[in-house]
N, C-alpha and C positions, 0 to 999 in steps of 0.2 A: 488510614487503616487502623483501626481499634482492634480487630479479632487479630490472631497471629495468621502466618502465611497459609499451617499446617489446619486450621480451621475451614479456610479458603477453598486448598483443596478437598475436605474431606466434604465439604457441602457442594462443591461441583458433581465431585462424583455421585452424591447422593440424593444431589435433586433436579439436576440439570442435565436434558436427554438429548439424543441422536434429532435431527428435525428432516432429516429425509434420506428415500433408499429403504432398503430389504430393513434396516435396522431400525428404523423410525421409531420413536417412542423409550429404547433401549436406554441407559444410564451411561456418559460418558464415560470414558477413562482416559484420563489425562496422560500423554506423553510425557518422555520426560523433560524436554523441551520447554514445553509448558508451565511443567512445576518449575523449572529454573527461575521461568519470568516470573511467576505469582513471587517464590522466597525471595526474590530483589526487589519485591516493591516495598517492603518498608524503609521510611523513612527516606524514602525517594521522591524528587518533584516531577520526574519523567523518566521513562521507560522506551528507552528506543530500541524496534524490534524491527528486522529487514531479514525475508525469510519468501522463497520461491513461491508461487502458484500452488493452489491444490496441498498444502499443508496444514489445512486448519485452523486459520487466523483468523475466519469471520468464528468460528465457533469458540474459541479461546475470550475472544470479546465480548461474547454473546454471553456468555457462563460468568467470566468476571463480572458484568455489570450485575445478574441478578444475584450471585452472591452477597454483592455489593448492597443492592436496595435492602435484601434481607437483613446483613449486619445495623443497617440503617431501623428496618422496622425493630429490631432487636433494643435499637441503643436509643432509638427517638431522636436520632441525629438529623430529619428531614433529607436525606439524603438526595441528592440533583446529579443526576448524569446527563451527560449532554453526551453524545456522537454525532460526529464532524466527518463527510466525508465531501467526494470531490460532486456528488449532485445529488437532488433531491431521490433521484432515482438509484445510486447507490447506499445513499443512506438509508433509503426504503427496506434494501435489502437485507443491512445487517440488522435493522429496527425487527425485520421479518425472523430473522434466526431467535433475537431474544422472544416476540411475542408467541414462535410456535412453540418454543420449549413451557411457555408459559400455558399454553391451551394444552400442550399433551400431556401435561401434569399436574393431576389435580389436586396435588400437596400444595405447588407453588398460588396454584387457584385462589386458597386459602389467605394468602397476605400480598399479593399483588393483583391488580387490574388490567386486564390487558384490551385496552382500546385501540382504537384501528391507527391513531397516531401519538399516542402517546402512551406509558404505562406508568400507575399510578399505584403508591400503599394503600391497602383494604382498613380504613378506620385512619390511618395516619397521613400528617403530608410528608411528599417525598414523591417525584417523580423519574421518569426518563423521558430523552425526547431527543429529535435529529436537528442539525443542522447544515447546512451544505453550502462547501465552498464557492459556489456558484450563486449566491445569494446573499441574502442581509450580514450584518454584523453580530459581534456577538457582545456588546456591550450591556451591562446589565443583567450579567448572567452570575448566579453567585454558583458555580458548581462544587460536587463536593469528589468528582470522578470527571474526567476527561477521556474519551476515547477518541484515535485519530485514524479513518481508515484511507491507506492509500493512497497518500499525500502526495506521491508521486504525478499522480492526477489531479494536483488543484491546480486553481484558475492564478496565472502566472500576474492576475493584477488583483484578486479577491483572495486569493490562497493567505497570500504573505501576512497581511494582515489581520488575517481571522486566526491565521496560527497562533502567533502573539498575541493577540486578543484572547485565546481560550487559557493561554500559558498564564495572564495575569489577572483573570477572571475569579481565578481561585486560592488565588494568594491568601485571604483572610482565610480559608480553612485550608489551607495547605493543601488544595487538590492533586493529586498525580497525575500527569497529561499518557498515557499511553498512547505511543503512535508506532502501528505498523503497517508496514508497507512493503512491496515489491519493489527490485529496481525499475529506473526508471530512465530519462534522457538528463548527460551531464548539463544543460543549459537549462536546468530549471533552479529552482528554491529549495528542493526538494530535495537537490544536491549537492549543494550548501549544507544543509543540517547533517546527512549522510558524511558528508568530509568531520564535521565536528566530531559525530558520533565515533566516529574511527579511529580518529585523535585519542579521545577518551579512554575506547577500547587499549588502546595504544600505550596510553599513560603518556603520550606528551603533554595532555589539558590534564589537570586536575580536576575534577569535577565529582565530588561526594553524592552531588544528589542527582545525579544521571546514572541508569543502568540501561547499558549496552550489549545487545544479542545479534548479532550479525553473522546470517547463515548464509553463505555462496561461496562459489568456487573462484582460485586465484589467478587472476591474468595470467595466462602461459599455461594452465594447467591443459590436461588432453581433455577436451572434452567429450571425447565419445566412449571415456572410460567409467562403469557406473561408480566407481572410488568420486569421481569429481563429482558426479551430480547426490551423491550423497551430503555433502558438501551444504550444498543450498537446499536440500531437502529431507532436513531430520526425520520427516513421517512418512521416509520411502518405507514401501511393504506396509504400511496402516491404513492411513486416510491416503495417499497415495501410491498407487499401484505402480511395478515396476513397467507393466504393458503399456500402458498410457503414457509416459517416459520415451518408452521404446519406440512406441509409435511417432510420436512427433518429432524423435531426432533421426529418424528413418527418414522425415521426409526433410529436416534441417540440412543431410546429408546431400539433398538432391535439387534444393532450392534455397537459393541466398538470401532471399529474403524471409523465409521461415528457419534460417541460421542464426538471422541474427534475433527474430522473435523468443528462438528457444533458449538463445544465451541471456537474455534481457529476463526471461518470463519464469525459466526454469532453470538458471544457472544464478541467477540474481545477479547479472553484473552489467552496469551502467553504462548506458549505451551512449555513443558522442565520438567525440574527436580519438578513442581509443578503441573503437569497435568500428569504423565506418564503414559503409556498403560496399566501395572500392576502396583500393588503398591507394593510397597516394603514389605508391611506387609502381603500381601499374596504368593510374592513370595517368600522370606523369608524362610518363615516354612515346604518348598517344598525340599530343601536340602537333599543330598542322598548322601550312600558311589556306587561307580563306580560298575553296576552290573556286578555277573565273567562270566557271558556268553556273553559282550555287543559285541565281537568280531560274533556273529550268527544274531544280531539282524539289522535291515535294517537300513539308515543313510543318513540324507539329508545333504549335506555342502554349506553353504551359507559364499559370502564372500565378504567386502565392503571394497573397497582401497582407500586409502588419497589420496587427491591433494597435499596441501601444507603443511598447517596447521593444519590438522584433524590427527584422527588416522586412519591406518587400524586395520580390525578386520574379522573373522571369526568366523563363530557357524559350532556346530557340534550339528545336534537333530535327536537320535535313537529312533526307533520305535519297539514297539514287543508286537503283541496281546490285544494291546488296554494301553499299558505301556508306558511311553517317559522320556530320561533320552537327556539331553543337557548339554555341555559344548561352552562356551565363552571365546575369547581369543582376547585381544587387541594390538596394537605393534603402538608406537609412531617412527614418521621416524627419519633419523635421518638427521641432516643441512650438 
């Protein structure tokens, strides 16, 4: 980062627009949320940002990178960004957010390319371009900007390593890795980095060249008070509406399984052995000896296979006259 923070913003807001909706085409304005993350990125090697649904993270990405190319066209740096997310098809997407703001403004027209898969400097080199965790490697990338969307979502045997691969890809120019993301499930990688991050925040890790932004509500909190969902959602009443909120914990309220979607999606809090669909204390006490007729009674088999790392496992859940007797059975593969 050459320009200071305050340049950052002052060129998002002024050349970097809305890309869809009544507003389309309009000039951003940065939350303030937002400016917090731009003024922590100097002299940072990564930016860890975890922050609910519908807040404005593909747009904050979208607007840093062509800052970014710009300070690049400016300073003749070549500048390289890469954006990493979990498939080709959502890297498409936030690739889609930088290129529209690039077509609806025909300032930006002027020093940037915007090709259908790549975007490129007008007269200079210096590119941007996608990469997805679900695919190649990233070796031989010299970036000069990292973006990570959603890590939550990478591929639990391609993720791991393409993370760290973008992490030291840009070592010779000191690239910053920005990675944000939604919560996600605790048995990933993804969860991992999230524990570090909180550390940090925390000040048990020391860690000078990490900056930490972590928006969600705390275990125990009431969820169905808008105090908590402000919480994980700084741009409630902006880019996110309080109706939209309202509406889906209406129905969080009335189906368990969209309980736990809206505490994972819109509370940001990591779903796993802390959030689980039953609790153990109710399932618990449900325990049975095998009924002798269960050979008469009807039987669903559901059945979920490893990839690499994982288990397989099979259920077995009989039915009879309003009755249900289930068995579980797990099998680790083997190397």
């Amino acid at each position: 980062m050459i320009e200071s923070p305050e340049w950052y913003i002052e060129k998002i807001e002024k050349v970097c627009v809305i890309t869809e909706g009544l507003n389309s085409g309009k000039p951003i304005k940065l939350l303030p949320w937002q400016k917090k993350v731009i003024r922590d990125m100097p002299d940072k090697l990564s930016i860890w940002v975890e922050i609910a649904r519908k807040n404005g993270k593909s747009a904050l990405l979208a607007a840093i990178s062509i800052v970014h190319l710009l300070e690049g066209w400016k300073h003749n740096t070549n500048p390289q960004v890469i954006i990493a997310a979990a498939t080709r098809e959502q890297a498409g997407i936030l690739f889609g957010y930088v290129r529209n703001m690039i077509l609806l403004n025909p300032i930006l027209s002027k020093y940037l390319v915007a090709n259908k898969y790549k975007i490129e400097l007008k007269g200079k080199p210096g590119f941007l371009k996608t990469i997805a965790a679900d695919g190649g490697a990233a070796h031989g990338l010299n970036p000069s900007l990292v973006l990570c969307d959603e890590i939550h979502a990478w591929s639990e045997t391609k993720g791991p390593p393409l993370y760290e691969a973008l992490f030291t890809a840009g070592g010779v120019r000191m690239a910053p890795v920005i990675t944000i993301t939604t919560a996600g499930s605790q048995s990933t990688f993804a969860h991992e980095k999230h524990i570090y991050a909180a550390n940090v925040k925390k000040k048990q890790i020391k860690d000078p060249y990490m900056g930490v932004h972590i928006y969600a509500a705390n275990e125990g909190d009431n969820w169905e008070e808008i105090k908590t969902w402000k919480k994980a959602n700084p741009s409630l009443g902006a880019t996110l509406k309080k109706e939209y909120l309202k509406a889906n914990h209406i129905k969080a309220m009335n189906d368990p399984v969209a309980a736990i979607s809206f505490k994972k999606l819109h509370l940001n809090l990591w779903s796993g052995s802390a959030n689980p669909f039953i609790a153990l204390e109710n399932w618990d006490p449900l325990q049975s000896k095998r009924p002798e007729d269960l050979k008469e009674w009807n039987c669903f088999l559901g059945i979920d296979l490893a990839n690499v790392s994982d288990f397989n496992a099979f259920s077995l859940l009989w039915y009879n006259d309003g009755q249900y007797y289930s068995e579980n059975h797990y099998l680790i593969t083997r190397k």
